[in-house]
C-alpha positions as CSV (number, residue, x, y, z in Angstrom):
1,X,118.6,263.0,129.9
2,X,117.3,261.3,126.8
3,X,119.7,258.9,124.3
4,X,120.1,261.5,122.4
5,X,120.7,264.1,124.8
6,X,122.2,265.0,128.1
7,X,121.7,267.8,130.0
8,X,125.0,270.3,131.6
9,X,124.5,273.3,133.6
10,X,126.6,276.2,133.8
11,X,125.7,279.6,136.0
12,X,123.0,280.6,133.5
13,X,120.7,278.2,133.4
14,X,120.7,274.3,131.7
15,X,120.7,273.2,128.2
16,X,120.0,269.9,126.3
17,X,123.5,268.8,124.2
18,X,124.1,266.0,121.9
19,X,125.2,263.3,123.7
20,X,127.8,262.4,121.3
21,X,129.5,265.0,121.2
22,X,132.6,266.1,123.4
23,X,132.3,269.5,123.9
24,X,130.0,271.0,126.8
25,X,127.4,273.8,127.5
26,X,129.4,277.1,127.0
27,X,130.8,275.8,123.8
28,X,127.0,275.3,122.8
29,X,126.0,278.5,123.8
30,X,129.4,280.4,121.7
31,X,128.2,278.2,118.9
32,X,124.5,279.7,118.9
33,X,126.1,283.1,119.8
34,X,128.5,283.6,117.2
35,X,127.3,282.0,113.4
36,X,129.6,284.6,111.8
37,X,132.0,282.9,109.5
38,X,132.0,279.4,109.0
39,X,135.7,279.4,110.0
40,X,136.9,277.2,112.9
41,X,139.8,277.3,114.7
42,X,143.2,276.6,113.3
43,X,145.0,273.2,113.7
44,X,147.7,274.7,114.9
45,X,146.0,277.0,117.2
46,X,144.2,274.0,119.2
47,X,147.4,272.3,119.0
48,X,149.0,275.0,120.9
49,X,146.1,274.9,123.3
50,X,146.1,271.3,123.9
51,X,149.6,271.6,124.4
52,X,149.3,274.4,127.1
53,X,146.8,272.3,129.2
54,X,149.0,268.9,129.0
55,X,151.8,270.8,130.5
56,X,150.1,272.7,133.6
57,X,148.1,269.6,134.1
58,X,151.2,267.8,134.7
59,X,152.5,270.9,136.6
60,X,149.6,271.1,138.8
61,X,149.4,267.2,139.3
62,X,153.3,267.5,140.6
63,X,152.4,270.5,142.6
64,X,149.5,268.7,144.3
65,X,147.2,271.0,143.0
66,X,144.9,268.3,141.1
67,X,145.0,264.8,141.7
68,X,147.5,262.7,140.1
69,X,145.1,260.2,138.6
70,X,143.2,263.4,137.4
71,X,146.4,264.7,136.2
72,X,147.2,261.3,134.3
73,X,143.5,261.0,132.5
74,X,143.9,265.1,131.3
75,X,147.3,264.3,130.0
76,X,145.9,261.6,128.2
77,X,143.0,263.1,126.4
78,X,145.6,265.4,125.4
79,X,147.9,263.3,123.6
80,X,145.3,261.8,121.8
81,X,143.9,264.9,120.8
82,X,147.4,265.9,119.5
83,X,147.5,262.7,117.7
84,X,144.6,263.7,116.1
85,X,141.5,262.4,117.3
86,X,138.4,264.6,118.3
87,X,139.5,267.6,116.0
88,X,135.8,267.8,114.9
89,X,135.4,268.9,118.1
90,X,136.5,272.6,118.3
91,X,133.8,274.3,117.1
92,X,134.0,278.0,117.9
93,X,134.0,280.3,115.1
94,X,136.9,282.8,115.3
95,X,135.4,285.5,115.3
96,X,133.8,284.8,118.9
97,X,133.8,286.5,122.1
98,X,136.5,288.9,123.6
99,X,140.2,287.3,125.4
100,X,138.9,284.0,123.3
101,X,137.1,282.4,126.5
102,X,134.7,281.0,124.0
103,X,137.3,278.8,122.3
104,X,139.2,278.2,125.7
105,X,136.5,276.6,127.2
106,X,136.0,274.6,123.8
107,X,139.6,273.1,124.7
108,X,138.8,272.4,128.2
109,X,135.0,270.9,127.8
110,X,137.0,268.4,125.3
111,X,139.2,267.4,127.5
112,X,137.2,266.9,130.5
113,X,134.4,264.8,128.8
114,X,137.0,262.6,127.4
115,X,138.7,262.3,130.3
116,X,135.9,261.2,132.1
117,X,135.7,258.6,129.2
118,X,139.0,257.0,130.1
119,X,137.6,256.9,133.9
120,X,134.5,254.8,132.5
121,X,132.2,257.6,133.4
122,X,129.6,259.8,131.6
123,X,130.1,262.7,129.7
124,X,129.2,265.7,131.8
125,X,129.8,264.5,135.2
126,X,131.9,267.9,135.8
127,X,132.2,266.9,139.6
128,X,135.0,264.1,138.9
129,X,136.6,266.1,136.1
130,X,135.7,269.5,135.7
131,X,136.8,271.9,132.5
132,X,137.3,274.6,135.1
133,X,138.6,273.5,138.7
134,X,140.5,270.7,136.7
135,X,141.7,271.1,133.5
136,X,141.8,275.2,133.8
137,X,143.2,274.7,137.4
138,X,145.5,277.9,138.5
139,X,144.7,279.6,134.5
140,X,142.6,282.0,132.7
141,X,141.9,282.7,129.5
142,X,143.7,285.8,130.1
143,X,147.1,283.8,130.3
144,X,146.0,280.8,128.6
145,X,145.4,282.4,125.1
146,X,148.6,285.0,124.5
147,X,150.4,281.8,125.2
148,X,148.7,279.8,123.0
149,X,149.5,282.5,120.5
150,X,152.9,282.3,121.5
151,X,153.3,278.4,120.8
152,X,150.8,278.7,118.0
153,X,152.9,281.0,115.9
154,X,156.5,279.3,117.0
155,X,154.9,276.3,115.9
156,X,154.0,277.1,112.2
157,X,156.9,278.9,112.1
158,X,159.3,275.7,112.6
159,X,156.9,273.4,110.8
160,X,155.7,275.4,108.0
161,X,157.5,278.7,107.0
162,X,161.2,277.9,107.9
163,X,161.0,275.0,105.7
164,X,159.5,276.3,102.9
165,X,162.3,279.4,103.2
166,X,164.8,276.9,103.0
167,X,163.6,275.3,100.1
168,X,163.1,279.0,98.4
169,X,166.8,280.2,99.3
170,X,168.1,276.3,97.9
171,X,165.8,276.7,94.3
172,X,166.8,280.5,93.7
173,X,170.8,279.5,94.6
174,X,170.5,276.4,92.4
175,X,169.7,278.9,89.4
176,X,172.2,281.3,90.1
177,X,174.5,278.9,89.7
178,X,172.3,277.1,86.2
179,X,172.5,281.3,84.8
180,X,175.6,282.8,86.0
181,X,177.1,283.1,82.4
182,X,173.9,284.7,81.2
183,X,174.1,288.2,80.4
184,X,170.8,290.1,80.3
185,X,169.9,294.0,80.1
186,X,169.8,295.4,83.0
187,X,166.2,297.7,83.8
188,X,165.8,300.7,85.6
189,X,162.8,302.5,86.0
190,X,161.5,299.9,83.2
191,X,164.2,301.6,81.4
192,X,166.9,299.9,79.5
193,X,170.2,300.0,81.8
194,X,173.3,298.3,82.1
195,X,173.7,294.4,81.6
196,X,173.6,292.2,84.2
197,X,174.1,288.0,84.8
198,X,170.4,286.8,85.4
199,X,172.2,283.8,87.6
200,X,173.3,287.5,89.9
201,X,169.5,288.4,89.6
202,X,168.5,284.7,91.3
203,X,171.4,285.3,93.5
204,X,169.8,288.2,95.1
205,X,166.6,286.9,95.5
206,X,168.2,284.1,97.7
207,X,170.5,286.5,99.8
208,X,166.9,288.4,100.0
209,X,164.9,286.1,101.6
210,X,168.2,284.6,104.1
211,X,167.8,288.1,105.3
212,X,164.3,287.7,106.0
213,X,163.8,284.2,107.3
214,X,167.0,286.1,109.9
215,X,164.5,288.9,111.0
216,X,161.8,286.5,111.7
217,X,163.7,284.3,113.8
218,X,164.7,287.5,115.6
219,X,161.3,288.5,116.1
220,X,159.5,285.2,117.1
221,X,162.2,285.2,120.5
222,X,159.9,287.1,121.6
223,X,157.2,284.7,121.9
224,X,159.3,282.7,124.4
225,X,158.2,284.6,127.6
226,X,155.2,283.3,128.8
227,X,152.3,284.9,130.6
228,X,151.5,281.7,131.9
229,X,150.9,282.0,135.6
230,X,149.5,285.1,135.1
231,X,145.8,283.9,135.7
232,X,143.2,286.4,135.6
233,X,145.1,289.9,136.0
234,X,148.8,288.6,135.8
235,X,148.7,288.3,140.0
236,X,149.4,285.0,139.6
237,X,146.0,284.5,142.2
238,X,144.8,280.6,142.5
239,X,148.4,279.3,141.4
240,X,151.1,277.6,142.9
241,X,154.2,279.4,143.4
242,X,156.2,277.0,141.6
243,X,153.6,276.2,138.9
244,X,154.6,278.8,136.0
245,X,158.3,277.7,136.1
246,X,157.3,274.6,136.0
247,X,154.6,274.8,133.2
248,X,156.4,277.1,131.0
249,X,159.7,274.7,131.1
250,X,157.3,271.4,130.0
251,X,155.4,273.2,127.5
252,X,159.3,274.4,126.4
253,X,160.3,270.9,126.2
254,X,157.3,270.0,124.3
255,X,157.9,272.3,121.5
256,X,162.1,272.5,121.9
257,X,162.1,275.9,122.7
258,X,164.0,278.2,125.4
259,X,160.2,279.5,126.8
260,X,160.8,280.9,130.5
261,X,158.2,283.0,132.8
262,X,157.8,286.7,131.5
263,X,159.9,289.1,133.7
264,X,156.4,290.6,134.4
265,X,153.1,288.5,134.1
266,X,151.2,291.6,134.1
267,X,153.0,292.9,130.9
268,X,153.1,289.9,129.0
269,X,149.4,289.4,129.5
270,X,148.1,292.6,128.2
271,X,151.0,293.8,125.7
272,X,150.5,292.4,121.9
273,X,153.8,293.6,121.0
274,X,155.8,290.5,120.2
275,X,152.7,289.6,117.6
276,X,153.0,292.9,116.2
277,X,157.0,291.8,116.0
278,X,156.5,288.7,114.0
279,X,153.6,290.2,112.3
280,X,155.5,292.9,111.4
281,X,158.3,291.1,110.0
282,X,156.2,288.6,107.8
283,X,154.8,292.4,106.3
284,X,158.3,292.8,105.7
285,X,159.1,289.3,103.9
286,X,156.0,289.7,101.5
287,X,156.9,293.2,100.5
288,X,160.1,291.9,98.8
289,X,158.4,288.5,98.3
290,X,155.6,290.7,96.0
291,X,158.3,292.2,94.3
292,X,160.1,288.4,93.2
293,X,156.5,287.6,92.1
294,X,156.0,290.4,89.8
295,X,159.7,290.2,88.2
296,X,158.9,286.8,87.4
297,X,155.6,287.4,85.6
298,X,157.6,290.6,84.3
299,X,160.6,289.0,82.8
300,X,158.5,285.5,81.6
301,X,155.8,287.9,79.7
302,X,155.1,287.5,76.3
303,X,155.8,284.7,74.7
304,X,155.6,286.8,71.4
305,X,155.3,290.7,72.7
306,X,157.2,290.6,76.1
307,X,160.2,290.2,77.4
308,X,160.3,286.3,77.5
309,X,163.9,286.3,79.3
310,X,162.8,283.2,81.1
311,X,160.4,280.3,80.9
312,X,158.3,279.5,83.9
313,X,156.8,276.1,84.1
314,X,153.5,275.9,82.4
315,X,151.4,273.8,85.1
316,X,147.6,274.5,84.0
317,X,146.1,275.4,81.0
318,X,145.7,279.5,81.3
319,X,142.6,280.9,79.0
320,X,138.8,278.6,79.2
321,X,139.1,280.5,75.3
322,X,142.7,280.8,74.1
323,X,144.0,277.9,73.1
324,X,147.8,277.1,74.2
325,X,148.0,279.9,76.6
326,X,150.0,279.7,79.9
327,X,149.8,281.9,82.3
328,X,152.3,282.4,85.5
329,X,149.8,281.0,88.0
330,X,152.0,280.6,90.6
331,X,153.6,284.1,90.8
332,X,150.1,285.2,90.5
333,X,148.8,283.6,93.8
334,X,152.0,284.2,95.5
335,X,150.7,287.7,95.0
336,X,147.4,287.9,96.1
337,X,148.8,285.8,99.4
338,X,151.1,288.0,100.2
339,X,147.9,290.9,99.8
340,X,146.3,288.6,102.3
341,X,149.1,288.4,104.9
342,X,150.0,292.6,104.4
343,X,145.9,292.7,105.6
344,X,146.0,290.4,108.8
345,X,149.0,292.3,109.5
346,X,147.1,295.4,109.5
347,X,144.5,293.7,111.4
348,X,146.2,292.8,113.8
349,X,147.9,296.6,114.5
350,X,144.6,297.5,114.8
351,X,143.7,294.6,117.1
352,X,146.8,295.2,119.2
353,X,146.0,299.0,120.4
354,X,142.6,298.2,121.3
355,X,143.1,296.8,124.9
356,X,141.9,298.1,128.0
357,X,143.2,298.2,131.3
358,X,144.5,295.0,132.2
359,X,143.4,292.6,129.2
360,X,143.6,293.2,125.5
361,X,140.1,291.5,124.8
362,X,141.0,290.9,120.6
363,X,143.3,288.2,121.3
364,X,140.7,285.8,119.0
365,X,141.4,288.0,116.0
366,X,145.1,288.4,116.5
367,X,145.4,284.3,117.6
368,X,143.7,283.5,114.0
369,X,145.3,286.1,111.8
370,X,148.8,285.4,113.0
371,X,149.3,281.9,112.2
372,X,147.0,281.6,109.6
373,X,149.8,284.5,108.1
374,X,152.9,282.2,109.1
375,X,151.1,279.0,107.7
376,X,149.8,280.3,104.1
377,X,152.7,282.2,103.9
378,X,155.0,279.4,104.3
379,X,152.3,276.9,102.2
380,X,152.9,279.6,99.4
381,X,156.5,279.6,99.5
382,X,156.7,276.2,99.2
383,X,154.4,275.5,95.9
384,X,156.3,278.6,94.7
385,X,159.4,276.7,95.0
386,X,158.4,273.3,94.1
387,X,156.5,273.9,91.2
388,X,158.0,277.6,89.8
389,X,161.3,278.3,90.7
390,X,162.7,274.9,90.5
391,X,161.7,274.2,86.8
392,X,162.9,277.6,85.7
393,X,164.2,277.8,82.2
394,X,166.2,280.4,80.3
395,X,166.1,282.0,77.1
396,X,169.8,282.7,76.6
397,X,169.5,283.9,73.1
398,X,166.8,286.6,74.3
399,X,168.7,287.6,77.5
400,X,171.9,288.5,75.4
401,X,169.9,290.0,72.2
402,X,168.5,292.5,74.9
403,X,171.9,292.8,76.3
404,X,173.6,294.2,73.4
405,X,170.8,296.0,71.9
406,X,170.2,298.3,74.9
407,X,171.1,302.2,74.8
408,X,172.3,301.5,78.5
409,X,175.8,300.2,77.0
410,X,176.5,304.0,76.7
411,X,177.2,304.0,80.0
412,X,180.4,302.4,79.3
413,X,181.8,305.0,77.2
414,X,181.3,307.6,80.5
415,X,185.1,307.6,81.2
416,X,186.3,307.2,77.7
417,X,184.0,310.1,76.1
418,X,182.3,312.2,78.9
419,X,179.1,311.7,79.7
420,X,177.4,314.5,77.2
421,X,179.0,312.7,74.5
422,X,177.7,309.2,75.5
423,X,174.2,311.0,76.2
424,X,174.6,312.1,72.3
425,X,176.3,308.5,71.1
426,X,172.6,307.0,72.2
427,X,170.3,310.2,71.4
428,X,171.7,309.1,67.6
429,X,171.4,305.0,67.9
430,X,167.5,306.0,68.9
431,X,166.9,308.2,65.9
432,X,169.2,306.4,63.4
433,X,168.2,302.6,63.9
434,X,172.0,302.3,64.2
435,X,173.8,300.5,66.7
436,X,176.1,302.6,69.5
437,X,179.4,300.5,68.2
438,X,178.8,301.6,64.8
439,X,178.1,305.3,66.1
440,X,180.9,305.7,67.4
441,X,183.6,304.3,65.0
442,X,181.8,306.7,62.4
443,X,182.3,309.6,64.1
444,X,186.0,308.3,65.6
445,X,185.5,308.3,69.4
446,X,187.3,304.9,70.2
447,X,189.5,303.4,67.4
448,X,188.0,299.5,67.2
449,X,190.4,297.3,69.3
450,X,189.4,299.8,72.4
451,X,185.9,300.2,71.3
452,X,185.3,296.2,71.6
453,X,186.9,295.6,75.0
454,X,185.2,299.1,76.8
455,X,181.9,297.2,74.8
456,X,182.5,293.6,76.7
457,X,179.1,292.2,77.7
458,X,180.8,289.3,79.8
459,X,183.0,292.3,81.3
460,X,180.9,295.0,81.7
461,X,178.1,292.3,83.6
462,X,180.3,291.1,85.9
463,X,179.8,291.9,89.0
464,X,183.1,293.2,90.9
């Protein structure tokens, strides 16, 4: 070993690694193996990692599977790890090899080499603190990564997209409430149809996305039964018979979450399902949330030839040539996001069928794509909210000079008329220039007095 270098073997050979650094041979050789994207793992992702290895090595410690001043040391690396120190360290680029053993022995190299830190010894003396008969004691990479999926994904879930949610359904509520007397026209088929209130319009967006933040809670309980315990086929081999009650009831208290042995190892080790679950239902969430994104551009369009129904903040300039142009930035990226999430999500369908036998070997692909959904997702959400839907503005003059000169208000005179004499009221207002109120007192359908209350805006838009 040189200053620079020290040298770690592993059952193909030796290799010379930087002495400074805290990760170990077989996170060299993934390194050398897989230059694909650039991307390293996810925060979140090594969080849940760390996370999983604190708790089994306090389980195994108990258990008397490890030693209790290993135990201690492993534990302790790991807290300072999830305080945030060595996160240069994991290195593995996502896309990396099958089950994500690459990226699990990442985790447990860093932890052993810093362990054997806080025992005063070298870096790479694996036979006082090895990354696999210590840290990985009694686990796999088979069990250890669909669990770190697991915590990953409840994890941004709590911290990033519930928030954010929250802070959509409170800005669309607050300006249900700021437009409830506005009467607009009502579109159908980008058709003029009957008025609505544009505070009802906000009103459903927030009921909208209550309903989804619901369905994603339902679907992330199932990411509280573990495979952990598992090991290498879901036999449970190497592990202590009390160690994945007790591991999956600290790694629950570490993350405040009911998580509990799977009824089956075996099944929770090679099923994807409960990913496809929560992937499933942020597919769902974007769908509508794509739909919110486009009205708004939609109904703030113009400011001369559009609609213009509403003002969206202006927060960047919009044209490098057009002077004083704004564009609706923020509805725009919320868009393309949600294009983004709607593709992991098929990703990881595609990623979820193509197991074999007793290990689904795409885990890295789904691991990634998953939270990196829930986390952009909920980062879009929240920038949405913050610095769109908050600073909303109407144009209340607009709204109700659509309102009253829409052909939809026909629709009114249905039960009074009949409906083929309504269909002829508006045939005439299009042709004629003239308005539907003054069509019909011309030709004597409704006498004035009944005319203006079946023709009440505030009446017709309110919803019963």
């Amino acid at each position: 070993m040189t200053n620079n270098y020290r040298t770690e073997k592993d059952s193909m050979g030796s290799k010379e690694i930087p002495s400074d650094v805290y990760y170990g041979i077989q996170t060299l050789r993934a390194t050398e193996n897989f230059p694909i994207s650039g991307i390293k793992p996810l925060a979140t992702y090594v969080d849940a990692c760390v996370l999983i290895k604190k708790a089994t090595a306090i389980a195994n410690g108990e258990l008397g599977c490890i030693d209790p001043q290993i135990s201690q040391v492993i534990v302790q690396a790991a807290d300072e790890i999830l305080g945030g120190k060595l996160r240069d360290q994991f290195v593995v680029d996502v896309y990396q090899a099958g089950a994500g053993t690459s990226h699990h022995m990442n985790v447990n190299e860093v932890l052993a080499n810093r362990a054997l830190e806080i025992l005063g010894d070298e870096k790479g003396n694996y036979q006082r603190v090895s990354p696999n008969d210590h840290v990985n004691y009694g686990q796999s990479t088979n069990d250890v990564i669909p669990t770190a999926i697991r915590v990953g994904a409840l994890l941004a879930l709590d911290k990033i997209l519930y928030p954010a949610l929250d802070s959509a359904i409170a800005a669309t509520t607050t300006k249900a409430e700021e437009f409830q007397d506005i009467v607009k026209s009502g579109r159908t088929h980008m058709q003029d149809a009957v008025p609505v209130r544009l505070g009802e319009g906000f009103k459903a967006w927030a009921q909208i996305l209550k309903d989804h933040k619901q369905r994603i809670t339902n679907a992330a309980t199932d990411l509280y039964q573990l495979g952990l315990g598992g090991s290498a086929t879901g036999t449970g081999l190497n592990t202590h018979p009390q160690y994945r009650d007790r591991a999956a009831e600290l790694l629950g208290e570490f993350i405040n979450k009911p998580l509990q042995p799977a009824p089956h190892l075996m099944a929770a080790m090679q099923s994807m399902s409960p990913f496809v679950n929560v992937s499933g239902s942020l597919r769902n969430l974007v769908q509508d949330l794509i739909k919110i994104s486009h009205d708004l551009r939609l109904m703030d369009s113009g400011p001369q030839t559009g609609f213009k129904e509403i003002q969206l903040p202006a927060v960047q300039p919009g044209s490098s040539i057009m002077p004083g142009k704004y564009n609706p930035v923020m509805a725009e990226m919320t868009s393309m996001v949600c294009f983004q999430v709607i593709g992991y999500d098929t990703a990881i369908a595609f990623a979820a069928q193509a197991g074999q036998l007793e290990l689904n070997v795409m885990m890295p692909l789904i691991a990634y794509d998953l939270i990196h959904s829930i986390e952009i997702l909920g980062n879009t959400i929240d920038s949405l909210s913050k610095r769109c839907l908050a600073g909303i503005t109407a144009r209340r003059d607009r709204c109700l000079s659509y309102a009253e000169s829409s052909l939809a208000l026909v629709t009114a005179l249905n039960t009074h008329i009949g409906y083929l004499k309504a269909a002829d009221v508006a045939k005439k207002s299009l042709e004629t220039g003239k308005s539907i109120r003054a069509i019909v007192l011309e030709e004597n359908l409704m006498d004035e007095q009944q005319l203006a209350q079946v023709l009440d805006l505030e009446k017709m838009s309110n919803l019963s």
